[in-house]
N, C-alpha and C positions, 0 to 999 in steps of 0.2 A: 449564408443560407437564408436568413429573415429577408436580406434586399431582395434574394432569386424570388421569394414569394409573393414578393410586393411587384417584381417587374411583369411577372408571367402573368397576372388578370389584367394589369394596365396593358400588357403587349397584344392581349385579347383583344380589349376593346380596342385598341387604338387601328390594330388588323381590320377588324370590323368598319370600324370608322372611315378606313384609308377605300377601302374593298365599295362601302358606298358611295362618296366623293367620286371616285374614278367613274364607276359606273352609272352613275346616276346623270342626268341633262344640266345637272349643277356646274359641275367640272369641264369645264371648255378647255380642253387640253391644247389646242389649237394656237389659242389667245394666250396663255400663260407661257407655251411655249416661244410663242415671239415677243414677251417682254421679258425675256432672258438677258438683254442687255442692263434691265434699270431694277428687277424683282430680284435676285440672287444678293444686290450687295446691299439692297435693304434690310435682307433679311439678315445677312451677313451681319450689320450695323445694330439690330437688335439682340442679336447669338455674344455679339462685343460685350455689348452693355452689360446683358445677364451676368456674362462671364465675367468681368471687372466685379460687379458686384456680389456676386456668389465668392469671388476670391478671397475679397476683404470679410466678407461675412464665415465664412468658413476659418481663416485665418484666426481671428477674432475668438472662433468658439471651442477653435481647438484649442486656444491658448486656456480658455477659462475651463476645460473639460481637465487638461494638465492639472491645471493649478485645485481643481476640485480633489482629482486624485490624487496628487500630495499634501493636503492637508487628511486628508483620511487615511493615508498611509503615517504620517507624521503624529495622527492623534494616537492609532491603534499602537503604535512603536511606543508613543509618550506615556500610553495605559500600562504596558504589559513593561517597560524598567521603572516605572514607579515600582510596579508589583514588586517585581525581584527586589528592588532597593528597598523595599518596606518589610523583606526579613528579618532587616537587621535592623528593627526597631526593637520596642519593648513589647513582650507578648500583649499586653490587651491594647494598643496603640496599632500594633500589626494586625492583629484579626479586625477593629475595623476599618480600617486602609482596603485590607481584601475582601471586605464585605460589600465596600461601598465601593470596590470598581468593578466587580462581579454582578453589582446591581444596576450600575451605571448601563453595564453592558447588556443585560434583559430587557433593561426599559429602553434602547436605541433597537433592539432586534424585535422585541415586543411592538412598538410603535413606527417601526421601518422609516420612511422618510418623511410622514406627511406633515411633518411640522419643519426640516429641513427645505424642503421644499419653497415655504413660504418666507422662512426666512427668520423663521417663530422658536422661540424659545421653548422650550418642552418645561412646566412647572416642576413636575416629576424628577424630572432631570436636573433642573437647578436646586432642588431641594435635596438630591444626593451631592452636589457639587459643594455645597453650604455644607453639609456634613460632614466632607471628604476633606476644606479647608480649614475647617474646625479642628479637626483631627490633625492634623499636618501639623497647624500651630504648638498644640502640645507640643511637640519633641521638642520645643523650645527649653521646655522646662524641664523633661527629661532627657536627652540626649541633643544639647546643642551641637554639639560637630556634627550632626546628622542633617542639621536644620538647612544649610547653603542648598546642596545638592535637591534635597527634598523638593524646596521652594520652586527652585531652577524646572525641575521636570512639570509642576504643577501648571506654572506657569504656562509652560512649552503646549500643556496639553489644552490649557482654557483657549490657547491663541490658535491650537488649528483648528478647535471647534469653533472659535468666532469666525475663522477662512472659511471652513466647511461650510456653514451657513449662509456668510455673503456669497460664496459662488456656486451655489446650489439653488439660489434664490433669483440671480440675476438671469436675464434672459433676453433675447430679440427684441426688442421697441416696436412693439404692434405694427406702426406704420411702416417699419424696417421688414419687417413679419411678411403685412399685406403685400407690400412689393415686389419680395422676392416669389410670392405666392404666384401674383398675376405676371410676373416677368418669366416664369418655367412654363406656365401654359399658354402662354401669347407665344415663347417659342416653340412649344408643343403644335399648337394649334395651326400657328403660320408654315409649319414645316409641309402642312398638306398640298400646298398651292405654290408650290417649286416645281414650276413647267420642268421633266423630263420624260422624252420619247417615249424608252422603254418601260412598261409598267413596273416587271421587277427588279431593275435598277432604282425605279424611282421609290420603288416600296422599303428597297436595303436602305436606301440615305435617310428618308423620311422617320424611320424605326429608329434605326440607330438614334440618330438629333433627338427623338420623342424623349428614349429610354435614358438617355445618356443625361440630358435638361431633368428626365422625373428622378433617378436617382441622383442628382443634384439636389432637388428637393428634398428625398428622402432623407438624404446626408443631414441637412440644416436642421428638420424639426427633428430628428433623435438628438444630435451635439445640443440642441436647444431645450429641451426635457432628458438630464444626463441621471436623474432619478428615475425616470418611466422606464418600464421596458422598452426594451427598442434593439436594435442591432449594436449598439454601443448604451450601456446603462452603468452604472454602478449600485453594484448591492450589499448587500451588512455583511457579504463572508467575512471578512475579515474581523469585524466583532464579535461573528460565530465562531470562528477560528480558534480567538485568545481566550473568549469563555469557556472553548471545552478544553486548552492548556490550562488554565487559571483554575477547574474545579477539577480537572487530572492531579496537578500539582498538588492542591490542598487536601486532595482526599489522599493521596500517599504521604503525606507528612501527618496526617490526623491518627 
């Protein structure tokens, strides 16, 4: 529904654009129609290029857009069996086990992505992490058989947050960026000067190429900002999710 809204002002203007060109003394439909032998497979030859490149590029970001949201599914799963398995600690070892993932989880919903984003460690958050592996430690000394497992999930959960990061952070190569920027509008732009006879024959091809190249674009910078809103984003539900299990839970055992 977000692409329909982005295509219907660009399909405006680009109407408008096409509607002047045609009718304007600019447009020698005459002369473009008779280098219909050597114009179409140029153009054809830059439609290639785009394509090839847009492929790998879109390839590429779908793969890091995957791997973004399985580390976020892998951390909230990692948070919420620690929880469970931290019942069966010792009462004051257990309540702050659930204290500090209960707060883990306000300060990632509280400050939503803008430090993910960059790539940056939130202080806040490493200083309930410090707290969380402090606590962990204990059950050494009080329930060692507890200790393996403990470890094991703790573990699990620092490592998707270090993925979550790295691939939240990572993004297009400027000059990769620029590229594909000016390769959708150069074949936006070329599509207007495709000698054909009929006006709305040539208006359907011309829109089509325009729309088809700008939602191309569209695709690339949301898969490229998977934090921003956009038509493909990811957001903290799922830390809101387990926070309102995690303070459901606590308040019926309280």
């Amino acid at each position: 529904m977000k692409l329909i809204k982005k295509l219907l002002p660009f399909a405006v203007v680009f109407s408008a654009l096409f509607y002047f060109i045609r009718t304007s003394d600019f447009y020698n439909t005459r002369i473009l129609i008779a280098s219909l032998g050597g114009v179409p497979w140029l153009y054809a030859a830059v439609g290639t290029l785009f394509s090839i490149i847009a492929a790998f590029v879109i390839q590429k970001e779908w793969e890091q857009w995957n791997n973004l949201v399985d580390a976020v599914k892998t951390e909230t799963d990692g948070l919420e069996k620690l929880y469970l398995w931290s019942n069966n600690f010792p009462e004051a070892i257990r309540a702050k086990v659930h204290d500090s993932i209960a707060g883990y989880l306000e300060v990632i919903i509280k400050e939503g992505w803008q430090f993910s984003e960059r790539g940056v460690r939130s202080q806040e958050i490493e200083d309930i992490f410090n707290e969380l592996s402090t606590t962990i430690y204990k059950i050494s000394a009080t329930a060692p058989q507890l200790m393996t497992i403990s470890f094991a999930l703790f573990s699990r959960i620092m490592e998707s947050r270090s993925k979550r990061l790295l691939y939240s952070s990572e993004h297009i190569p400027d000059l990769l960026n620029h590229t594909m920027r000016f390769g959708a509008f150069l074949l936006i732009g070329l599509s207007m000067f495709i000698g054909v006879a009929n006006v709305w024959l040539a208006y359907l091809f011309t829109i089509s190429i325009a729309c088809l190249a700008y939602s191309v674009f569209v695709v690339l910078s949301d898969l490229n900002r998977p934090l921003e809103p956009g038509d493909w984003h990811i957001t903290t539900k799922d830390y809101e999710d387990l926070l309102v299990r995690i303070q459901t839970s606590d308040s019926m055992n309280a």
